[in-house]
Every structure is written in C-alpha cells, then in structure tokens.
C-alpha positions in Angstrom: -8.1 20.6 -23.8 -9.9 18.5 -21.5 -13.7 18.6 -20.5 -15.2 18.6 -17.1 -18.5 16.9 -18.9 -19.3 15.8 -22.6 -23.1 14.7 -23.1 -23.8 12.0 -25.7 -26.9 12.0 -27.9 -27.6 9.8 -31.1 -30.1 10.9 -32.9 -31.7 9.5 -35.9 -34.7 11.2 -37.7 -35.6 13.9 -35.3 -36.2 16.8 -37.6 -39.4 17.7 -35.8 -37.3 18.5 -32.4 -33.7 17.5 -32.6 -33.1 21.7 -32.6 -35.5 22.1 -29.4 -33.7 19.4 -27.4 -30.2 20.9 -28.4 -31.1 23.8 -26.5 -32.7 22.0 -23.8 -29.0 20.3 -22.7 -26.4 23.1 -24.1 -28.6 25.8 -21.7 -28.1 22.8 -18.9 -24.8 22.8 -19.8 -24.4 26.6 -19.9 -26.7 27.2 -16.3 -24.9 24.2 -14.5 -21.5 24.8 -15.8 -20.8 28.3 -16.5 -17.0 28.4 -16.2 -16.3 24.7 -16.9 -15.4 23.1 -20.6 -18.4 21.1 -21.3 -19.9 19.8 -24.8 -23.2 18.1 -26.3 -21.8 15.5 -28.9 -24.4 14.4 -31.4 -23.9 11.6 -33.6 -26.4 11.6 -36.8 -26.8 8.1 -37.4 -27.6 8.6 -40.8 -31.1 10.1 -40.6 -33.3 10.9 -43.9 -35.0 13.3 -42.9 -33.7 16.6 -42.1 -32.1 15.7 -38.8 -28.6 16.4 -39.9 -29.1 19.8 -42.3 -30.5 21.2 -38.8 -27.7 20.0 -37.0 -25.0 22.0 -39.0 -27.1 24.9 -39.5 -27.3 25.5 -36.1 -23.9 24.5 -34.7 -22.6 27.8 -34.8 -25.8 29.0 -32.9 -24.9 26.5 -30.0 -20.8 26.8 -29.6 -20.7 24.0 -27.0 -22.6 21.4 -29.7 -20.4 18.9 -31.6 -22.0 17.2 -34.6 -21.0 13.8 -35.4 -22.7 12.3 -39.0 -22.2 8.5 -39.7 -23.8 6.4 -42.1 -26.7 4.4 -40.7 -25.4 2.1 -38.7 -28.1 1.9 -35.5 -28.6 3.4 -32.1 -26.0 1.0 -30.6 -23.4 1.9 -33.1 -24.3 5.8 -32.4 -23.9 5.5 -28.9 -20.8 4.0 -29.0 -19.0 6.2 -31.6 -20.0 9.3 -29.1 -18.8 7.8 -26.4 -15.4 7.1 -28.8 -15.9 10.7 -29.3 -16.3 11.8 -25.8 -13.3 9.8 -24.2 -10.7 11.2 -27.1 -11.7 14.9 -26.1 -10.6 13.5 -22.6 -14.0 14.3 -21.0 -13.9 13.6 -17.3 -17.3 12.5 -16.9 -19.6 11.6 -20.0 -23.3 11.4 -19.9 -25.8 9.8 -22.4 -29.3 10.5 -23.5 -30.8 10.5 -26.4 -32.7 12.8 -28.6 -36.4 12.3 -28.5 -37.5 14.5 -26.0 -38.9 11.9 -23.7 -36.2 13.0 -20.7 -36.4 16.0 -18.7 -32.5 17.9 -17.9 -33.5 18.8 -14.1 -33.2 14.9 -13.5 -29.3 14.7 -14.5 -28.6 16.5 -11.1 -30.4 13.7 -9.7 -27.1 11.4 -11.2 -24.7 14.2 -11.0 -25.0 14.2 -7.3 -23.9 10.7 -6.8 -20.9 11.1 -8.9 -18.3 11.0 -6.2 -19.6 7.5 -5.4 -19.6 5.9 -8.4 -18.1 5.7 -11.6 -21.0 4.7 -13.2 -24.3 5.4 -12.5 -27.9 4.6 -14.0 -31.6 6.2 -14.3 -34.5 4.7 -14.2 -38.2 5.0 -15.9 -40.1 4.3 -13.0 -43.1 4.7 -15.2 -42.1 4.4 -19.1 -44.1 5.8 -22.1 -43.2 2.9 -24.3 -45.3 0.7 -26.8 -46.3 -2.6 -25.1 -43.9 -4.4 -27.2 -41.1 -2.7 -26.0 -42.1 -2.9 -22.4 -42.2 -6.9 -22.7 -38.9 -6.8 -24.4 -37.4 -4.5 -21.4 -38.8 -7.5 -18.8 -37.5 -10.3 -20.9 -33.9 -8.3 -20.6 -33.8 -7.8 -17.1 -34.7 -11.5 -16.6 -32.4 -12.7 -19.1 -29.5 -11.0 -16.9 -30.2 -12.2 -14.5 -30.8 -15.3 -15.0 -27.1 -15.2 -17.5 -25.1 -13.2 -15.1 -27.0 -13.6 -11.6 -27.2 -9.8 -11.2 -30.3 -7.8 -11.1 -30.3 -4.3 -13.4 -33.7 -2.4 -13.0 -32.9 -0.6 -16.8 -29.9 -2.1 -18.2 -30.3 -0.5 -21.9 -31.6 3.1 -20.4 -30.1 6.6 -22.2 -29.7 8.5 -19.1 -26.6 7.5 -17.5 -23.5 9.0 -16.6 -20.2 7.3 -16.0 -16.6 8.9 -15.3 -14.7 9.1 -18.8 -11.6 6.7 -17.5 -13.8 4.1 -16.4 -15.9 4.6 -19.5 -12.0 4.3 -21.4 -11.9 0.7 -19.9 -15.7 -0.6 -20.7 -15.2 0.6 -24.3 -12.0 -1.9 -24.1 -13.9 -4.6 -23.2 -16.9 -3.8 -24.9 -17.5 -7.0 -27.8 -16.5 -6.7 -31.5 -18.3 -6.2 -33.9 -20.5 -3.9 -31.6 -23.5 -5.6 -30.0 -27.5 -4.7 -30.9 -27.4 -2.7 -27.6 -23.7 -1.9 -26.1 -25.5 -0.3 -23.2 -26.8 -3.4 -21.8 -23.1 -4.7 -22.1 -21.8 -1.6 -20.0 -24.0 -1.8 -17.5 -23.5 -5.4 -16.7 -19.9 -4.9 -16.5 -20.3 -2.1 -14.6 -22.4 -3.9 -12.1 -19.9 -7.1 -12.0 -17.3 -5.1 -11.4 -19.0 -3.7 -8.1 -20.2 0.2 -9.0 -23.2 0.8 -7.3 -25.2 2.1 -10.3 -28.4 3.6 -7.9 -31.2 3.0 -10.4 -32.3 6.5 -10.0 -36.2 7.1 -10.5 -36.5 9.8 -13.4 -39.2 11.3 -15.7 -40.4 8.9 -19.4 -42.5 11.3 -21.4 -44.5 9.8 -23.9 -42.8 10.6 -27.7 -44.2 13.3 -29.3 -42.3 13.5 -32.8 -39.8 11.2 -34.9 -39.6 8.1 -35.7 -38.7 4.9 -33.4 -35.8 3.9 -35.1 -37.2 -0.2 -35.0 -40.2 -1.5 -36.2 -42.7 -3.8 -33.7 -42.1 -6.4 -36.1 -38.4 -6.5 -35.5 -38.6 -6.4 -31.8 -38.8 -10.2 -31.0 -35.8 -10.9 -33.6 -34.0 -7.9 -31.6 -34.8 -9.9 -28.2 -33.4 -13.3 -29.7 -30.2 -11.3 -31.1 -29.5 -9.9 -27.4 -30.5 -13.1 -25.9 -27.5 -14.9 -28.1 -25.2 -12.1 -27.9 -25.6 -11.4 -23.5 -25.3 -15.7 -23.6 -22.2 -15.9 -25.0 -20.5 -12.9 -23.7 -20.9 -15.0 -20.4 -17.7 -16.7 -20.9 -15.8 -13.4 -20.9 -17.1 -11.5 -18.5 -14.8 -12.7 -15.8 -12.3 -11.8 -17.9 -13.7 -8.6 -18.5 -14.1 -7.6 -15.1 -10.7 -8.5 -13.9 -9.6 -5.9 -16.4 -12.1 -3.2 -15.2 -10.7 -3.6 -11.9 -6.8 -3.6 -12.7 -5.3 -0.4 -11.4 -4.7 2.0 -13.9 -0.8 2.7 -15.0 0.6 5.6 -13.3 1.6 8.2 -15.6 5.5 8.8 -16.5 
C-alpha cells in the first residue's frame, strides 16, 4: 500500500504535549486528506520520561499514527530512521517536523502548494523563539555553507520541510555513514547543489512551552565544531553526490 503523504516527527521527552501535537497533524492529515492514505510516523528516540507509554496508549486512538521506539541515539539519528521509515511504506511525498509544539499545521499548505515545483522544499523561521546560543549557532551554519559549498541556505537544519519520497530515496543514499550530528543540513545542501528550488518559505517559531531541548548550552559550541568538521569534509563528495541525485532513475521492468 502506498501513501500519498507520511509526516516525520522525532520526539524525545515530550510527555507534557507529545499527545496534543499528535492530534494537531493526524486532524491535518484527516481535514486535508480525507480519502487519501496518509500517516504521522513518530520515532521515540529513547525518551525517559513518559513520551513513549503515551505514544502506544494512544495509537489505537489515532489510526493514521505510526510509533517508532529506538534507543537514544539523537535527533539526527531519529529523523533519519523516519524518513527510512517513510520511504519503505513508499510514501509519495514525506514531510518533517518535530514534536515540540513550536510549529503551527496551517503553514504546511504554505509548502504543499509548491510541491509540483520542487522535489524538495524548505520553511523558514523568519522570526525564531530559540535561546541565543542556538541562534549564533544557526548564523555560524549558514556561513559555514556558504563559505564550504558557495550556496546560500536561509535554514539548512529547519524541521518543517517536505520533499517527494523518490527524491528523498536518493539523498538518504548519499546521505554520510555513520549518520552526521544534523543529516538535515546534509539534505538540504544536496538538494540545493543539485538545483531544487527549495523557496525558504516564511512560517510561524513559537516559543517552547514544555519538554526538554534535547542539547545542553554547554554542548552547543562542541556541536558547531562537530558540523564544521563533518560539512568540511563532506566537500569532497558532494560532486559526487550530486551527479547521483541527478541520474535518471531506472525505468521499471
């Protein structure tokens, strides 16, 4: 059975309102899409807290929820395993957010409109309700890119994106091993290499409410210097990389 649309959502200790934003994108799901095969794919990254218990108490509540439990292994490594997720249930388009209730689920039509021109396509927080830190960080990355790469990407690492599930087949090929700090950044520079217009579409940041950021201020310069390293080297086989993305794919038998 394939999907018209699969959402992807990591969440990691979000007892206080992981149920609340289920029902915020399975009723999108259900308003937009009322005759189509859609589904919400959560991955629990491990949470200690009750994140998870909530999650399979209320799956049979929500019939178009998937729950996905891993052991800890970060939000990178959660994003990527539903996006793994996503492409075997052969969704046609996937879409990622995450699970903190600082996005609003008017502002996908905003990116589901432009889905006819590009394969992959990209939010923006205009105005983002982030510790300072983080916002410093977020500057340092854009400049890093393009400075690396020579390409300009307003919010390279943002959860609100939607891409079409067989281009999203061919980043995940491409996509570095072991799996990078933040796989996003990776996709969206491909992405952008490989010429999709990605739009940078202006959307609503709330400020957090509830949960817990899953990385500590402390550990956000050492994060910076990781994704320095790893965007560096990754330089050398993007070329590569993009050839690939833009190969035609093989004509079914």
């Amino acid at each position: 059975m394939s999907l018209l649309l699969s959402i992807v959502m990591p969440a990691y200790n979000e007892e206080e309102v992981i149920e609340v934003v289920v029902k915020q994108w399975t009723d999108l799901l259900t308003r937009q899409f009322p005759t189509e095969n859609t589904r919400l794919i959560v991955v629990n990254d491990g949470s200690r807290d009750k994140t998870g218990t909530i999650l399979d108490q209320i799956k049979d509540r929500y019939p178009k929820l998937v729950v996905v439990h891993q052991p800890n292994g970060g939000h990178g490594n959660a994003v990527v395993n539903g996006y793994r997720q996503a492409v075997a249930l052969d969704s046609e388009y996937v879409f990622q957010t995450d699970s903190d209730d600082q996005f609003i689920t008017d502002d996908f039509v905003k990116l589901w409109a432009k889905r006819n021109e590009s394969p992959f396509i990209l939010g923006y927080r205009e105005e983002r309700y982030d510790a300072p830190a983080r916002l410093v960080i977020t500057r340092i990355l854009r400049l890093s890119i393009a400075f690396i790469y020579g390409t300009y990407i307003m919010d390279s690492n943002i959860p609100f994106r939607l891409i079409r599930g067989t281009f999203l087949r061919k980043l995940l090929a491409q996509l570095p091993t072991p799996t990078p700090f933040a796989p996003n950044i990776f996709l969206a520079v491909m992405a952008k290499k490989s010429g999709c217009n990605l739009f940078d579409i202006p959307i609503t940041h709330k400020e957090r409410q509830t949960g817990t950021v899953s990385i500590l201020k402390w550990k956000l310069l050492k994060v910076c210097i990781q994704s320095f390293k790893e965007l560096a080297q990754f330089r050398f086989d993007l070329a590569d990389k993009v050839k690939a993305l833009k190969a035609p794919e093989p004509v079914a038998a």
